[in-house]
Every structure is written in structure tokens, then in C-alpha cells.
C-alpha positions as CSV (number, residue, x, y, z in Angstrom):
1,X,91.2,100.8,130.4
2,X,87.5,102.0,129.4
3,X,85.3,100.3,126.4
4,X,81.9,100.0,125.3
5,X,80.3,97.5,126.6
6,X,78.1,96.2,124.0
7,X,76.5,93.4,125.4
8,X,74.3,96.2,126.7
9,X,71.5,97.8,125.2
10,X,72.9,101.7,127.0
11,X,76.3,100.4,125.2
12,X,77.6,102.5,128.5
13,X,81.8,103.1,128.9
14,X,82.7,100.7,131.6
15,X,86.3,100.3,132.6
16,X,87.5,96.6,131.4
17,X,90.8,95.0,130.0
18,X,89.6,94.5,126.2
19,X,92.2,96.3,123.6
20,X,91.6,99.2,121.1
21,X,91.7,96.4,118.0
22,X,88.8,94.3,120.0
23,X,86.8,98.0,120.4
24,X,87.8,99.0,116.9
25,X,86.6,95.8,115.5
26,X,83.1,95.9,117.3
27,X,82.6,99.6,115.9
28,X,83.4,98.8,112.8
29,X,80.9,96.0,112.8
30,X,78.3,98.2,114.0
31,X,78.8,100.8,111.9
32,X,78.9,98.4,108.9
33,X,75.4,96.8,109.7
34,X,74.2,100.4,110.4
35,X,74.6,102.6,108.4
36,X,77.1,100.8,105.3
37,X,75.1,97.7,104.7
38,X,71.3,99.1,104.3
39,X,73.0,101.5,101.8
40,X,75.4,99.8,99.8
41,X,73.1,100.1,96.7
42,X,73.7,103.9,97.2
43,X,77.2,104.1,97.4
44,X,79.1,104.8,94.3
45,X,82.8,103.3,93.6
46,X,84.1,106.3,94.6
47,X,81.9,105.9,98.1
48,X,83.3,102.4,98.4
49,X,86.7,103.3,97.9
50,X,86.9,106.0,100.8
51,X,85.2,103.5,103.3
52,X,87.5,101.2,102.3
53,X,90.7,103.7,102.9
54,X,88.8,105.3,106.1
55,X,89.0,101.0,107.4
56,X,92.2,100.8,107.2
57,X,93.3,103.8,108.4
58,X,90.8,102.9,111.8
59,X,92.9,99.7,111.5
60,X,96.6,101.2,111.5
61,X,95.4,103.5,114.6
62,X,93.8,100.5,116.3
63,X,97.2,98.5,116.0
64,X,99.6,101.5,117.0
65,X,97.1,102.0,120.5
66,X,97.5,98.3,120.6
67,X,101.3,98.6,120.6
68,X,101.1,101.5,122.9
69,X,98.4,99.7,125.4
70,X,100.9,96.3,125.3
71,X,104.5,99.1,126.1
72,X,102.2,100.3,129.2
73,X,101.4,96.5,130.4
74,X,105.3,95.6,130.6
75,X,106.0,99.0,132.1
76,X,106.3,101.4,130.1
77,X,109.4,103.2,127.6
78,X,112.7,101.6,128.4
79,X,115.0,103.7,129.8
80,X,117.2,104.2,126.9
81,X,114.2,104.9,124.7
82,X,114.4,108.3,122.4
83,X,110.1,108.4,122.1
């Protein structure tokens, strides 16, 4: 599986073992200190409310790969799976 290596200052793809809610986590720490944080006396209640919808929508997709990434790791659909 590929992430983003952040220890590194290129943040370059490299192929490790870490799970979309690890890499979904780190973005959304990034992005928060960013870009959210030196503008939060900008944002309007409105502003806040989006960000806070668009977190945990990041969230439910993080957890569904998650599910998806642990299916591959014990091999896959079951045989007598409708998906």
C-alpha cells in the first residue's frame, strides 16, 4: 500500500503498510495547521460548519477503505459474498 511519507520534507508516495485512517488523520492535521488554523478568525459559522461536515465525511471514507484494506489482508470477499 502507498502513503505519504511525512517524516520527509518532499512528503514523496512511498509504498508502506500504514492504513487510510493513519493517512487521513496526518492530512487532516496538516491541512488544519495550514490553512484552517491561521484563518479561523475568518471563517464564519457557516465556514465552520462545512469544515466540520467535510471532516467527517473524510472520516466515514477513511473507515470504509479501512474496512476494505483489512477484507484484502485476510483474503479477500468470502465466497458466498453478494458485494
Amino acid at each position: 500500500m502507498n502513503r505519504i511519507n511525512f517524516e520527509e520534507d518532499n512528503h514523496e508516495v512511498i509504498d508502506d503498510v500504514q492504513d487510510s485512517e493513519f493517512i487521513m488523520h496526518e492530512c487532516m492535521v496538516v491541512l488544519h495547521e495550514m490553512l484552517i488554523e491561521p484563518n479561523e478568525d475568518k471563517l464564519t459559522e457557516d465556514d465552520a460548519m462545512a469544515l466540520g461536515v467535510i471532516a467527517k465525511a473524510f472520516k466515514v471514507m477513511a473507515s470504509k477503505a479501512r474496512a476494505h484494506e483489512l477484507m484484502n489482508e485476510l483474503g479477500g470477499l468470502h465466497p458466498d459474498s453478494k458485494n
